[in-house]
C-alpha positions in Angstrom: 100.5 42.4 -53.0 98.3 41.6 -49.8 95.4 41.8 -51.1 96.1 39.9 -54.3 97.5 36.9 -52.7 94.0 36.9 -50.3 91.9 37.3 -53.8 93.9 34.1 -54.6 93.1 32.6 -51.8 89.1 33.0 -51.8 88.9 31.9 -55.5 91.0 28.4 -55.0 88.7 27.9 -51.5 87.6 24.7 -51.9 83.8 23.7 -52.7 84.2 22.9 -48.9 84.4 26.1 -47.7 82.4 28.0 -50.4 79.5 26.0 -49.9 78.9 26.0 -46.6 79.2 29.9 -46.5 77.0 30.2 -49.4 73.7 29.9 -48.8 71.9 31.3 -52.1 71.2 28.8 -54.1 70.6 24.8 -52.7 73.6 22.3 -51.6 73.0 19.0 -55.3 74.2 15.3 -55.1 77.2 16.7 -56.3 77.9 19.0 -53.5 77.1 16.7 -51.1 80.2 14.1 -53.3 82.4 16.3 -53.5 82.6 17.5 -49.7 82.1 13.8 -48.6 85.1 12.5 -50.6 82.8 9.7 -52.7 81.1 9.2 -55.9 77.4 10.8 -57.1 76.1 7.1 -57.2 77.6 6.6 -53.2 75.2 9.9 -52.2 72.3 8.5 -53.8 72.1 5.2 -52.2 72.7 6.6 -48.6 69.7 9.0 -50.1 67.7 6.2 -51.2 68.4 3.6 -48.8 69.3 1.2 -52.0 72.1 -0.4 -52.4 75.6 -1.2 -50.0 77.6 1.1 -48.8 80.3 0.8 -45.9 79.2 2.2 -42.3 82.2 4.3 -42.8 81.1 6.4 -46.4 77.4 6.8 -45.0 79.0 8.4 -42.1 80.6 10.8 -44.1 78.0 11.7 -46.2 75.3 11.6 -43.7 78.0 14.8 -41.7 78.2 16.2 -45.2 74.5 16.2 -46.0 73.7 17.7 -42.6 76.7 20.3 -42.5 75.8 21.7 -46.2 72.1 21.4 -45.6 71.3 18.8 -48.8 67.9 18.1 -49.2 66.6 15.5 -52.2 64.6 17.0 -55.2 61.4 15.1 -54.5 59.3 16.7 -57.1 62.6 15.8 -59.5 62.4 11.9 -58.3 59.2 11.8 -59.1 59.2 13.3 -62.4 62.1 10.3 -63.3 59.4 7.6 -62.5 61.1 6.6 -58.8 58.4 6.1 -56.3 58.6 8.9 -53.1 59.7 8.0 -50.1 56.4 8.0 -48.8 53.3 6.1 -47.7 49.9 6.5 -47.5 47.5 6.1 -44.6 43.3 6.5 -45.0 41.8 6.3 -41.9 37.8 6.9 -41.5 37.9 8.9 -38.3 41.3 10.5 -36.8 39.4 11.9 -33.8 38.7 8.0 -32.7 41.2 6.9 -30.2 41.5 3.3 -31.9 41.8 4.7 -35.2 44.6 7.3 -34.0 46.5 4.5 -32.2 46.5 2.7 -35.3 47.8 5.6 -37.4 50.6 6.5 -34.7 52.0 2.8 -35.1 51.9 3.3 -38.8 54.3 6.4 -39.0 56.4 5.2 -36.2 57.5 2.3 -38.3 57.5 4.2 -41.1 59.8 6.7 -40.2 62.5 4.3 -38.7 63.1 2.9 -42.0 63.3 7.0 -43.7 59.5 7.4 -45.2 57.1 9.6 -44.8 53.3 8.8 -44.3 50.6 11.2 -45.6 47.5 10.7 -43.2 44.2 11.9 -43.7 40.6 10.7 -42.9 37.5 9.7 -45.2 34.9 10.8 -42.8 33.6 7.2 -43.8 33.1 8.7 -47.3 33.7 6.9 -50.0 33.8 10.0 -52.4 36.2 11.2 -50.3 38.0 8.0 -50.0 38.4 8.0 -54.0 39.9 11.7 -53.9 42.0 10.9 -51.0 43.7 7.8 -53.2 44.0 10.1 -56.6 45.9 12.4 -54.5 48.1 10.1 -52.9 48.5 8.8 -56.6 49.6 12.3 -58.1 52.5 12.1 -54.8 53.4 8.8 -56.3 53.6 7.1 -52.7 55.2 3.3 -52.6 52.1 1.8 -50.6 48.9 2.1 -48.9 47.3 1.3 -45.5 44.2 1.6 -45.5 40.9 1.2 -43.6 38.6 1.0 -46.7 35.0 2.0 -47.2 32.8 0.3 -50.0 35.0 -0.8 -52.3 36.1 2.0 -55.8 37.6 2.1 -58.9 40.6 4.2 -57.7 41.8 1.1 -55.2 41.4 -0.7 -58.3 43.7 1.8 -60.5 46.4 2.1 -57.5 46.6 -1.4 -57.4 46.9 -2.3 -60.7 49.9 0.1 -61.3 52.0 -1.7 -58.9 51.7 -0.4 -55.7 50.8 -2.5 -52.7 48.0 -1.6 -50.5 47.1 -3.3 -47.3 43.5 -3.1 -45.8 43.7 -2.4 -41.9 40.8 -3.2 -39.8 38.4 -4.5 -42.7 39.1 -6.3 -45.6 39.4 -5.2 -49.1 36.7 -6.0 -51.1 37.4 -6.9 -55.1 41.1 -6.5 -54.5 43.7 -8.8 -54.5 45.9 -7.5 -51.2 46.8 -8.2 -47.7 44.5 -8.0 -45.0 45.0 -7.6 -41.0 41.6 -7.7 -38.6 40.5 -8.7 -35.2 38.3 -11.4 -33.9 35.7 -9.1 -33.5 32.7 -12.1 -33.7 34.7 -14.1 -30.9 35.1 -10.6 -29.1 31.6 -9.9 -29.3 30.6 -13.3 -28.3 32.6 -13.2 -25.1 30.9 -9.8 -24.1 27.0 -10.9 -24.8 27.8 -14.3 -23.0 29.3 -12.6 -19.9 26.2 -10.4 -19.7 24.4 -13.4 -19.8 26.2 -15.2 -17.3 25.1 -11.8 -15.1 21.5 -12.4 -15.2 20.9 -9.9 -17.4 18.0 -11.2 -19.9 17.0 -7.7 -22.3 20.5 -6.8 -24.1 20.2 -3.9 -26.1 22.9 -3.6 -28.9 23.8 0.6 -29.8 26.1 1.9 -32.3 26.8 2.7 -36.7 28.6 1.4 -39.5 26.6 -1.5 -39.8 27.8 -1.9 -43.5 31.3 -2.2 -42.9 33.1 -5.4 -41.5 34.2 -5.2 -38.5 30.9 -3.8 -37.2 28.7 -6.3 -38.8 30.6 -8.8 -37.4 30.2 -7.8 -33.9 26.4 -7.6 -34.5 26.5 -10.7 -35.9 28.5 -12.2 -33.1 25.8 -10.5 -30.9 22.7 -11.9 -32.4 24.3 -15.7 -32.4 24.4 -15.3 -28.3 20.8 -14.2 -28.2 19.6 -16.6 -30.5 21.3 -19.3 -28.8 20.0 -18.3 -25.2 16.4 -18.1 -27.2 16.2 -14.3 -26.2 15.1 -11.5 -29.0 18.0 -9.2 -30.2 17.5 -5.1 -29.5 19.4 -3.3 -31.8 20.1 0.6 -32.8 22.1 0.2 -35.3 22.0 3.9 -36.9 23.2 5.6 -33.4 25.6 7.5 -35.0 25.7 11.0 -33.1 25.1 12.0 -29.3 21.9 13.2 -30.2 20.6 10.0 -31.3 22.2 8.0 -28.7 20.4 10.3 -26.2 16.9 10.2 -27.8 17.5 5.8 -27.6 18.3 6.1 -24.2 15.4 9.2 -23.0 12.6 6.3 -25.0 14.2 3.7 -22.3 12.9 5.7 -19.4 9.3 5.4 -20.8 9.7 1.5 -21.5 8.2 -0.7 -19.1 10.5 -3.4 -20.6 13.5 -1.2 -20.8 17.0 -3.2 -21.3 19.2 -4.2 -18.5 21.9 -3.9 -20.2 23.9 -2.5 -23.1 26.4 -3.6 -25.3 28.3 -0.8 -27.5 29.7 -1.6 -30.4 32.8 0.9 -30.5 34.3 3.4 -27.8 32.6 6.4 -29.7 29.5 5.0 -29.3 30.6 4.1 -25.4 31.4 7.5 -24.5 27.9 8.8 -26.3 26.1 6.0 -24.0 27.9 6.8 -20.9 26.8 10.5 -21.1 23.6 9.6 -22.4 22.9 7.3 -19.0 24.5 10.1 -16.7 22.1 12.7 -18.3 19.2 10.5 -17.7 19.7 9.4 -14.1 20.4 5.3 -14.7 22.8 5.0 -12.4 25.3 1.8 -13.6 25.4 -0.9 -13.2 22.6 -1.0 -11.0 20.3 0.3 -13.3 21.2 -0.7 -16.5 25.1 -2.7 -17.2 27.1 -1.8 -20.3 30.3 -3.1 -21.8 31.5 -1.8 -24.8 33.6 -3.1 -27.8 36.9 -0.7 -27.6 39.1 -0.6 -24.8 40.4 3.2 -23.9 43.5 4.9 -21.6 40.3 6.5 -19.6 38.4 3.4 -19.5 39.4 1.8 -15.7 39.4 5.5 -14.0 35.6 5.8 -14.9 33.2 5.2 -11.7 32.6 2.3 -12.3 35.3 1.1 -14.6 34.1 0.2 -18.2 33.7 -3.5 -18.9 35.7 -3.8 -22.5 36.7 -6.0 -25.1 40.1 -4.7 -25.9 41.3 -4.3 -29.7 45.6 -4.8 -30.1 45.5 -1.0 -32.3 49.2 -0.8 -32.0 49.9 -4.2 -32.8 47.2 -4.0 -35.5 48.9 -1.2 -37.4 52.4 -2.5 -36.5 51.2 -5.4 -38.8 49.5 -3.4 -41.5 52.5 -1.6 -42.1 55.3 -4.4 -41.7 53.5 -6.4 -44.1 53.1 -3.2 -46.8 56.9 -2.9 -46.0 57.3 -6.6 -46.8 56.0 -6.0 -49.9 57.7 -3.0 -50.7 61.0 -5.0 -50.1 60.1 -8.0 -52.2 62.4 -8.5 -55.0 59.3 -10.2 -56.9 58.5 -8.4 -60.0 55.2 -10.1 -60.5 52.7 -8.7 -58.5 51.0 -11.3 -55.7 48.4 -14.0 -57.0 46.8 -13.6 -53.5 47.1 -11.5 -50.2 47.6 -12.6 -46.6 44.9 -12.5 -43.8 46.0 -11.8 -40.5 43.1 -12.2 -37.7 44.5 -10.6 -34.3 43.0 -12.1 -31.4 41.2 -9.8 -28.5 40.9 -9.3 -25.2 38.3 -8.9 -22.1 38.8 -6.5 -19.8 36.5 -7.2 -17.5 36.0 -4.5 -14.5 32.8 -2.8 -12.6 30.3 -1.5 -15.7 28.9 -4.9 -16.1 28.0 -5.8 -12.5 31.3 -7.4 -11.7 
């Protein structure tokens, strides 16, 4: 008679206690309802962030989510036509600092508001570019930050089916989106001209990526301080490994008119030149000065301390992403006419590299 009323007992256990014992087959929306006291719909807005629901029902089913283990069908979402809860990120380079600060800020602000961010790196590629975009299409993600190459066809697509993309650090070309830069002609400007001020008459100008924007525009911002003070530009503008940067800097100590000093164009480059001039014996800045464009954590414990224009990279992906959020919020159902430009001023850092 025992052991009937106990058999009685397990089969009316409620879904309560039978789920969280079972653990064979995964916790559904229903689950989830039924343990939390509230309706399917109620589950799926505290999933989906859409939608009210009082502080006191998302408590409950935010303890019954994490007591039964729930976790949403993301494949299933996606095969209904509801965009993941996801962004995407396309950096060139994830090994440069700037570039990692940027992407850092990026999933930080993505994450406090429950989305994920799928990162990965062109290489400055735009063949990989275009396969890193279809496979952020095939995850369905709700937006894009990125740093674009030349412009492609798959930006085009992406865009064109709705989902927002925001260009980081150089503008989009051919697309209609937002856009969030830095004053990198003023910043270049200020470095040349405090060069100048030093005395310093032969400025040599090192780095790569001439074709993108942001680094054409510091050459450019270059050249106009030269051609102002009447003095000839020197530029190496395909420096784009150590090895070249040390065969430009070995031909210097054969030159009788060898520059006096340098100005980089990004902190990759910096760190190359640096090495290069340590290698070679020019001793700075009383051989040859150098400031660079790229500030960096290691930059003021150098002997001497680097000389730097100084890019905002968290603020600058902060922005990226809260405008792509902006847009992902907007209850517009026509797509923009035309995107934002957001120019983020810089700063110089100015310490012992350049002959202060």
């Amino acid at each position: 008679m025992t052991e009937r009323r106990d058999l009685r007992r397990v089969k009316g256990a409620s879904l309560k206690e039978q789920r969280v014992s079972k653990q064979s087959s995964p916790p559904t929306v229903a689950d989830v309802a039924e343990f939390a006291g509230v309706g399917a719909i109620t589950v799926s807005r505290v999933v989906n962030g859409n939608g009210y629901v009082s502080a006191e029902k998302q408590k409950r089913v935010k303890a019954a989510i994490k007591k039964l283990g729930y976790r949403p069908n993301q494949a299933a979402r996606i095969l209904k036509g509801h965009r993941a809860r996801m962004i995407g990120l396309i950096v060139p380079d994830l090994s440069d600092p700037f570039f990692g600060m940027c992407a850092a800020a990026v999933e930080e602000f993505a994450f406090e508001r429950g989305y994920m961010t799928l990162i990965v790196a062109s290489q400055r590629n735009t063949e990989i570019e275009k396969n890193e975009v279809d496979m952020m299409m095939g995850q369905n993600i709700a937006g894009l930050v990125i740093v674009p190459s030349l412009p492609n066809d798959r930006l085009k697509m992406l865009a064109s089916s709705g989902i927002p993309i925001v260009a980081l650090d150089r503008p989009l070309q051919g697309l209609i989106g937002d856009e969030v830069v830095v004053d990198n002609l003023g910043g270049a400007e200020t470095a040349v001209q405090h060069l100048l001020w030093h005395g310093y008459k032969k400025i040599a100008c090192i780095g790569y990526d001439k074709n993108f924007y942001s680094i054409s525009q510091r050459i450019l911002g270059y050249t106009n301080v030269l051609k102002m003070a009447e003095l000839k530009p020197d530029i190496y503008d395909e420096a784009s490994t150590s090895e070249a940067v040390s065969k430009i800097i070995r031909s210097w100590m054969q030159a009788k008119d060898r520059p006096s000093a340098v100005f980089s164009l990004n902190n990759v480059t910096t760190s190359r030149v640096l090495q290069a001039l340590q290698d070679e014996g020019f001793p700075i800045p009383d051989s040859i000065a150098i400031v660079g464009f790229d500030d960096f954590p290691l930059a003021p414990l150098l002997r001497p301390a680097l000389t730097a224009v100084r890019q905002p990279a968290h603020d600058l992906g902060i922005r990226a992403v809260k405008l792509l959020f902006e847009r992902l919020e907007s209850v517009e159902d026509d797509p923009p006419q035309a995107g934002t430009r957001t120019v983020l001023p810089v700063e110089f850092i100015i310490r012992q590299s350049c002959g202060c």
